[in-house]
VMD Tcl script that builds the backbone (N, CA, C; Angstrom):
set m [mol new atoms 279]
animate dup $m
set s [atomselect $m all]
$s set {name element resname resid chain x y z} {
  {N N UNK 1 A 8.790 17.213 -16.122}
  {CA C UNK 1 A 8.021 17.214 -14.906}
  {C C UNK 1 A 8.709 16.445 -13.792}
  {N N UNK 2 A 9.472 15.701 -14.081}
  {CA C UNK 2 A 10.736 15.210 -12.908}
  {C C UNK 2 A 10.088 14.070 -12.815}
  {N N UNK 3 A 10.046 13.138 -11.887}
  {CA C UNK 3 A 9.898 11.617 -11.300}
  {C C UNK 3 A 8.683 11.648 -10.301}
  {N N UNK 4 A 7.981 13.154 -10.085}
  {CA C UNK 4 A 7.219 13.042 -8.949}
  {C C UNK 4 A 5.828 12.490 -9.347}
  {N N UNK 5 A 5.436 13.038 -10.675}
  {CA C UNK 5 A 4.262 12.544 -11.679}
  {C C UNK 5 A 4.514 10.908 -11.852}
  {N N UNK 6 A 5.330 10.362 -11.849}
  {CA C UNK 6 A 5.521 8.594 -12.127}
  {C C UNK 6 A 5.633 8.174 -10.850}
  {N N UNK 7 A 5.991 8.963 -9.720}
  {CA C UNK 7 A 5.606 7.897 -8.273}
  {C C UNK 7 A 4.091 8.556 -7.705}
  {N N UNK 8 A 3.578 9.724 -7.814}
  {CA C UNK 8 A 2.140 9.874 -7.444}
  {C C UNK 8 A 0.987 8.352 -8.386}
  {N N UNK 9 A 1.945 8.724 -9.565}
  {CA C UNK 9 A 0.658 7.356 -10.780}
  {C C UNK 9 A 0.685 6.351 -9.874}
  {N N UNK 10 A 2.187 5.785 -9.324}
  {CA C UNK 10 A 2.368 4.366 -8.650}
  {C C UNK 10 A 1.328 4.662 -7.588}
  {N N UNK 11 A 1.333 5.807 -6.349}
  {CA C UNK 11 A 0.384 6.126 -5.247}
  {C C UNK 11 A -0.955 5.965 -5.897}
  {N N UNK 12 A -1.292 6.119 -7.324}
  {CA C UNK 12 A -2.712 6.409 -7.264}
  {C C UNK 12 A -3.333 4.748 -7.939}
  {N N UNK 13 A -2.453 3.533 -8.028}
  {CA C UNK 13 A -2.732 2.677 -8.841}
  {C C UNK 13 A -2.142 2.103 -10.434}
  {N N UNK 14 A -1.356 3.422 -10.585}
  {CA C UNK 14 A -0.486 2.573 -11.994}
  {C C UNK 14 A 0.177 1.569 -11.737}
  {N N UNK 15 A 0.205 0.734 -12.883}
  {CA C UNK 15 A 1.403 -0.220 -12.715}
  {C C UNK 15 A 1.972 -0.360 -14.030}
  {N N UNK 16 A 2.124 0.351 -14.757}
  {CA C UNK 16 A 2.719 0.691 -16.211}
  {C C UNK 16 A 3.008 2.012 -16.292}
  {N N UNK 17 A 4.851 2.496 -16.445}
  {CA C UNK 17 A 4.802 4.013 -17.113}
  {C C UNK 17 A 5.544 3.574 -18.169}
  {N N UNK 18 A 4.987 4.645 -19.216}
  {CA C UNK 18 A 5.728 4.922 -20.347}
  {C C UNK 18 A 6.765 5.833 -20.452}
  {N N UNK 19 A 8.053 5.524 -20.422}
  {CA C UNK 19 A 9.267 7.025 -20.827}
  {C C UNK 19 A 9.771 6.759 -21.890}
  {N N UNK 20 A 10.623 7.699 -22.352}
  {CA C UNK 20 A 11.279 7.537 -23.830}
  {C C UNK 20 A 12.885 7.408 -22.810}
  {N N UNK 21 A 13.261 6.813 -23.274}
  {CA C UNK 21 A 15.166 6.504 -22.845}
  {C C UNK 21 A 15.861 6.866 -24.108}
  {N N UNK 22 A 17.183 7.696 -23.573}
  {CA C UNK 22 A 18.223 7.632 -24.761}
  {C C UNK 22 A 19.998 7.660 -23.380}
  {N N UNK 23 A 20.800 6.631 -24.016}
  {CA C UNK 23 A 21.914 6.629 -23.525}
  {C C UNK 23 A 22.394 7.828 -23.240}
  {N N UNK 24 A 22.131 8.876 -23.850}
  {CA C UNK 24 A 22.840 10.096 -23.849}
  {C C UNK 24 A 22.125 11.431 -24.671}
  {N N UNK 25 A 21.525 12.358 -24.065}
  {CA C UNK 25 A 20.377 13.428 -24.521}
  {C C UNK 25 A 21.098 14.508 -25.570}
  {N N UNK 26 A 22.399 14.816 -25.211}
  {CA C UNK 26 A 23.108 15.209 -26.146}
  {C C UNK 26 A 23.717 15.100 -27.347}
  {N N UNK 27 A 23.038 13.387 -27.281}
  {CA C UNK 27 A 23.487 13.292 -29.107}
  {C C UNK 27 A 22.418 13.371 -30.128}
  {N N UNK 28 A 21.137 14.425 -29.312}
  {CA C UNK 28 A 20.380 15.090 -29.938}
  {C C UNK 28 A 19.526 13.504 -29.975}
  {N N UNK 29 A 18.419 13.710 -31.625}
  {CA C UNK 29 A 17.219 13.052 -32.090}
  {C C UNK 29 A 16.139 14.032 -31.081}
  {N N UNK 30 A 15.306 13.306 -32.272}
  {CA C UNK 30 A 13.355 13.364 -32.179}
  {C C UNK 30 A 13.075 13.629 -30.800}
  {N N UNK 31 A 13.521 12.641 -29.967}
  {CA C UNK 31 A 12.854 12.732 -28.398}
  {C C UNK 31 A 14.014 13.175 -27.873}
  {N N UNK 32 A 15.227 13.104 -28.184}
  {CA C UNK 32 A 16.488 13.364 -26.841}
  {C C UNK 32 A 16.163 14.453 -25.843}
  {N N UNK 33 A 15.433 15.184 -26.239}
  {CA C UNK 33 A 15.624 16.745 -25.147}
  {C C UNK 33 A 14.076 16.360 -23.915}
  {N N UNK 34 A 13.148 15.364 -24.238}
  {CA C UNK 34 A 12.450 14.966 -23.167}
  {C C UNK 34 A 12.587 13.242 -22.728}
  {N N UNK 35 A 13.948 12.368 -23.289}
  {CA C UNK 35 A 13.964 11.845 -23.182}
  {C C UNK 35 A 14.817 11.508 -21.662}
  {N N UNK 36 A 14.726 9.874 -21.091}
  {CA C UNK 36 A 15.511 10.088 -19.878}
  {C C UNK 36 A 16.939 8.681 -19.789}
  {N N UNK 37 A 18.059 9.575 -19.341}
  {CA C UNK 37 A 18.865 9.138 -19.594}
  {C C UNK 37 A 19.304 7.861 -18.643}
  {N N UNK 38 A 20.054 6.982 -18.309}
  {CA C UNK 38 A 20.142 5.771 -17.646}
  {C C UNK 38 A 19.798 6.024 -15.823}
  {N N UNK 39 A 20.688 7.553 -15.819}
  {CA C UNK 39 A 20.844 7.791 -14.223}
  {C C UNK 39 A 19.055 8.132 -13.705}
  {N N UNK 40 A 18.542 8.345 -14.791}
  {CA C UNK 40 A 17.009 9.516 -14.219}
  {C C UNK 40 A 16.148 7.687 -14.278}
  {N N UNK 41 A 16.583 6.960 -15.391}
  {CA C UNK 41 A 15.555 6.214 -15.118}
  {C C UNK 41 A 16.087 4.803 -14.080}
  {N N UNK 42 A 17.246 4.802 -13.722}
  {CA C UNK 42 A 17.302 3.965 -12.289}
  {C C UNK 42 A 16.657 4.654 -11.295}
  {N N UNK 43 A 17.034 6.416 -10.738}
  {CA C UNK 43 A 16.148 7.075 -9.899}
  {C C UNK 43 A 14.512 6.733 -10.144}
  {N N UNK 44 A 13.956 6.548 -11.029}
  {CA C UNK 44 A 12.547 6.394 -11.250}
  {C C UNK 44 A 12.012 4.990 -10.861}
  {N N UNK 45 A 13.161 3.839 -11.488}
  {CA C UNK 45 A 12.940 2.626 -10.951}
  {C C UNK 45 A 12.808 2.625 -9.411}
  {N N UNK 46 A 13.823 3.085 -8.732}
  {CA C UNK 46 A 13.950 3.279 -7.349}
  {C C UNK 46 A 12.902 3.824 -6.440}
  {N N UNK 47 A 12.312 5.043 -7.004}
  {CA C UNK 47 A 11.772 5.884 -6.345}
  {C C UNK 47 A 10.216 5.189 -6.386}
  {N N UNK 48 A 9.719 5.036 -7.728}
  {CA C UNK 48 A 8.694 4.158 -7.836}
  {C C UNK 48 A 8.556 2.810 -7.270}
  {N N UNK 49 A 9.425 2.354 -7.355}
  {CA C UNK 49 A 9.368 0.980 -5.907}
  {C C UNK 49 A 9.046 1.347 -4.899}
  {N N UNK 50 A 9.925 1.875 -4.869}
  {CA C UNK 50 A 9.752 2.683 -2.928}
  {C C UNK 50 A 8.274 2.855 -2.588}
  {N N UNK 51 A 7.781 3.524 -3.585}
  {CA C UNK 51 A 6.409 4.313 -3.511}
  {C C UNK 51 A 5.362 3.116 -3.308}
  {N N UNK 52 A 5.383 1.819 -4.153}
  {CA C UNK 52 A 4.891 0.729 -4.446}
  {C C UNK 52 A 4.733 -0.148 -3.182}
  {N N UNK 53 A 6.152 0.016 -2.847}
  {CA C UNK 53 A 6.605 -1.035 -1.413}
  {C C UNK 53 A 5.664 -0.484 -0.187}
  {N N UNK 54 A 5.332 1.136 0.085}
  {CA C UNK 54 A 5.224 2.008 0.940}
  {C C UNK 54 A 3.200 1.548 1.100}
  {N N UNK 55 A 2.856 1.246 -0.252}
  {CA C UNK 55 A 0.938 1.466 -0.192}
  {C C UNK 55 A 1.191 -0.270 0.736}
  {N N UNK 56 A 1.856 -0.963 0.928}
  {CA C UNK 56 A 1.766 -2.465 1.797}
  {C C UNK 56 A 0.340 -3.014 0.958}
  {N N UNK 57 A 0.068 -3.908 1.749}
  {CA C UNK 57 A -0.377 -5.248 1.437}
  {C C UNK 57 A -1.873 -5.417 1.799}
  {N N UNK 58 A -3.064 -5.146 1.769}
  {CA C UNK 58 A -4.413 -5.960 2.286}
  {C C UNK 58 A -3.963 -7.014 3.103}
  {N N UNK 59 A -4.346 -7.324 4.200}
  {CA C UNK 59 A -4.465 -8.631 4.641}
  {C C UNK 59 A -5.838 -9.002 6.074}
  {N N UNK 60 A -6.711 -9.220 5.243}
  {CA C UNK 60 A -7.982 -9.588 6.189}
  {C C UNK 60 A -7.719 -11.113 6.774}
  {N N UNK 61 A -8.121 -11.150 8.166}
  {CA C UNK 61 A -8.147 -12.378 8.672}
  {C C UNK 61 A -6.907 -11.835 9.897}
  {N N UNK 62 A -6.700 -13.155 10.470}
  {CA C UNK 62 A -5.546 -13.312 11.850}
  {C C UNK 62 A -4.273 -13.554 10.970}
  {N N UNK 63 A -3.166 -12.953 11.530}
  {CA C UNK 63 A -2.494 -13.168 11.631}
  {C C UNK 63 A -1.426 -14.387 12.795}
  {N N UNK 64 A -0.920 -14.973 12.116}
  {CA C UNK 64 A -0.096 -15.978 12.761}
  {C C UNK 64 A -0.208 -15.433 14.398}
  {N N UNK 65 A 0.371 -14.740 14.316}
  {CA C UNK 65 A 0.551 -14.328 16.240}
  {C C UNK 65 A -0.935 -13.623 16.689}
  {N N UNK 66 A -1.815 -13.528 16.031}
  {CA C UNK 66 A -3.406 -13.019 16.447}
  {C C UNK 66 A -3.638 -14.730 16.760}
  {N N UNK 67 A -3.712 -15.565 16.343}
  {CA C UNK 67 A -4.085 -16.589 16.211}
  {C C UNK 67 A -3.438 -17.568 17.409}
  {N N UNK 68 A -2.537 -17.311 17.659}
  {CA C UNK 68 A -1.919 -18.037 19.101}
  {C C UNK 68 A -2.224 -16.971 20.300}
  {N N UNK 69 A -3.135 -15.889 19.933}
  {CA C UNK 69 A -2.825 -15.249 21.230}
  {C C UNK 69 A -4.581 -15.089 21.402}
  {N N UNK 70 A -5.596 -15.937 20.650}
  {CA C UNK 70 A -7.235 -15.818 20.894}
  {C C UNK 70 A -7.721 -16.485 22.123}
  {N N UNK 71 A -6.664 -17.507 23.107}
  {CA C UNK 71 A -7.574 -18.099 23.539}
  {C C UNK 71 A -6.697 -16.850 24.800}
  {N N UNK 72 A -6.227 -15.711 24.912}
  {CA C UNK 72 A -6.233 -15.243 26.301}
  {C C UNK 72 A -6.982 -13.980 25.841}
  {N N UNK 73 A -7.610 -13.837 24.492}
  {CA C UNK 73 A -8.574 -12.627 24.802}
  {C C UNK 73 A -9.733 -12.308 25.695}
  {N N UNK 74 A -10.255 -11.247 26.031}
  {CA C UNK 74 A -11.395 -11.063 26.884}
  {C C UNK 74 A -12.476 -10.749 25.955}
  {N N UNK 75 A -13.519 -12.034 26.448}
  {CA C UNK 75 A -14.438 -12.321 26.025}
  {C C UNK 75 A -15.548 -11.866 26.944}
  {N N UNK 76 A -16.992 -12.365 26.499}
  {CA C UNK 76 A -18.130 -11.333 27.492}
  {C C UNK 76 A -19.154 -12.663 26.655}
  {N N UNK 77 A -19.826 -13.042 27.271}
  {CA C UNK 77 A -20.587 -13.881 26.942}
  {C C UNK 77 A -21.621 -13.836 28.085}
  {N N UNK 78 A -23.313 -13.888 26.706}
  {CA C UNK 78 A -24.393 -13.680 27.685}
  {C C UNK 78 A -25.016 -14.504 27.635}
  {N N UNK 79 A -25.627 -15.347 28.924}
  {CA C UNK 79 A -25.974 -16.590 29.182}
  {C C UNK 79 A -27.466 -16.764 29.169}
  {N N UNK 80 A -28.379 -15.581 28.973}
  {CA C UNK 80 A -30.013 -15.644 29.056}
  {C C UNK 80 A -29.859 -14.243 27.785}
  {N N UNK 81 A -31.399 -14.850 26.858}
  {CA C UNK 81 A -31.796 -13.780 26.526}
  {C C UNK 81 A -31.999 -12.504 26.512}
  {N N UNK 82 A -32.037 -11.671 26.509}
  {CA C UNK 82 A -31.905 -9.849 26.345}
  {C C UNK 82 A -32.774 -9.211 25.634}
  {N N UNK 83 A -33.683 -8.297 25.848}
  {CA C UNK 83 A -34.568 -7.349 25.256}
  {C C UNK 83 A -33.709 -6.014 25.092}
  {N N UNK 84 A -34.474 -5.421 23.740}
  {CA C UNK 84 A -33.416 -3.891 23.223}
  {C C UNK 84 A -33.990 -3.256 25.231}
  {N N UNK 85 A -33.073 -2.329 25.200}
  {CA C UNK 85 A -33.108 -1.630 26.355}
  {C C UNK 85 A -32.542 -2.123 28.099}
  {N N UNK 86 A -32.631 -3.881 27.889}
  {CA C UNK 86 A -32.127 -4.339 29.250}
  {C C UNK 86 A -31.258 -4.257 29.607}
  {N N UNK 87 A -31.230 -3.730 30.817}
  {CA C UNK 87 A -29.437 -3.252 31.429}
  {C C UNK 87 A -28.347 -4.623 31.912}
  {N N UNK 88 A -27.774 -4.566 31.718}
  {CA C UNK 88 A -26.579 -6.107 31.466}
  {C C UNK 88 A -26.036 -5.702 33.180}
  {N N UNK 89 A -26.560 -6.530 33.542}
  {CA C UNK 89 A -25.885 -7.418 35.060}
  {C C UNK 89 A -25.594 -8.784 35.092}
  {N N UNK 90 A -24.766 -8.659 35.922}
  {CA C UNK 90 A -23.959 -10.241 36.346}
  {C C UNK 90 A -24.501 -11.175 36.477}
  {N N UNK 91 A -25.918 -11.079 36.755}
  {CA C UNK 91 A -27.068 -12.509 35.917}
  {C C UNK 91 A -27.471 -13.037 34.599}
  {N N UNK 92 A -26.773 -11.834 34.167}
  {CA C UNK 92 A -26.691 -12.207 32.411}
  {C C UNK 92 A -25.401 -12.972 32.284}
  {N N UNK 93 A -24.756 -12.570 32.832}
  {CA C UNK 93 A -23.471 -13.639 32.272}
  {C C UNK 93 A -23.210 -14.906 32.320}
}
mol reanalyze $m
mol bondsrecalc $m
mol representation Tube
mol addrep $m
């Protein structure tokens, strides 16, 4: 099935694959003919990183440069009470 099934798993949440490795597929055995040889499983290491590196990181909250740059945001602040429906004029502020 090639390497595309072991980097979709990484896209969907794996973090464990199982392959069978043999130095060389031609010196036959049990698994050699679906097994993967050194070059397929560096490509897999590779490709699956990639894939891994690519979903990034969660990060809730400010960031360093959000955080030096709050006190020139535009703010709106209302200075008297408000009922649902009251239309916001410059005496509210």
């Amino acid at each position: 099935m090639g390497l595309g099934v072991s980097v979709a798993s990484v896209a969907l949440g794996a973090t464990v694959i199982e392959k069978h490795f043999t130095i060389n597929r031609a010196d036959g055995g049990v698994d050699g003919a679906f097994s993967m040889e050194p070059n397929e499983m560096a490509q897999l290491v590779a490709e699956t990183e990639r894939a891994w590196m690519a979903l990034g990181q969660i990060s809730y909250g400010l960031t360093e440069v959000e955080i030096k740059s709050l006190q020139y945001r535009r703010s709106l602040y209302i200075a008297q009470d408000m009922k649902v429906g009251d239309v916001l004029t410059k005496g509210h502020l």
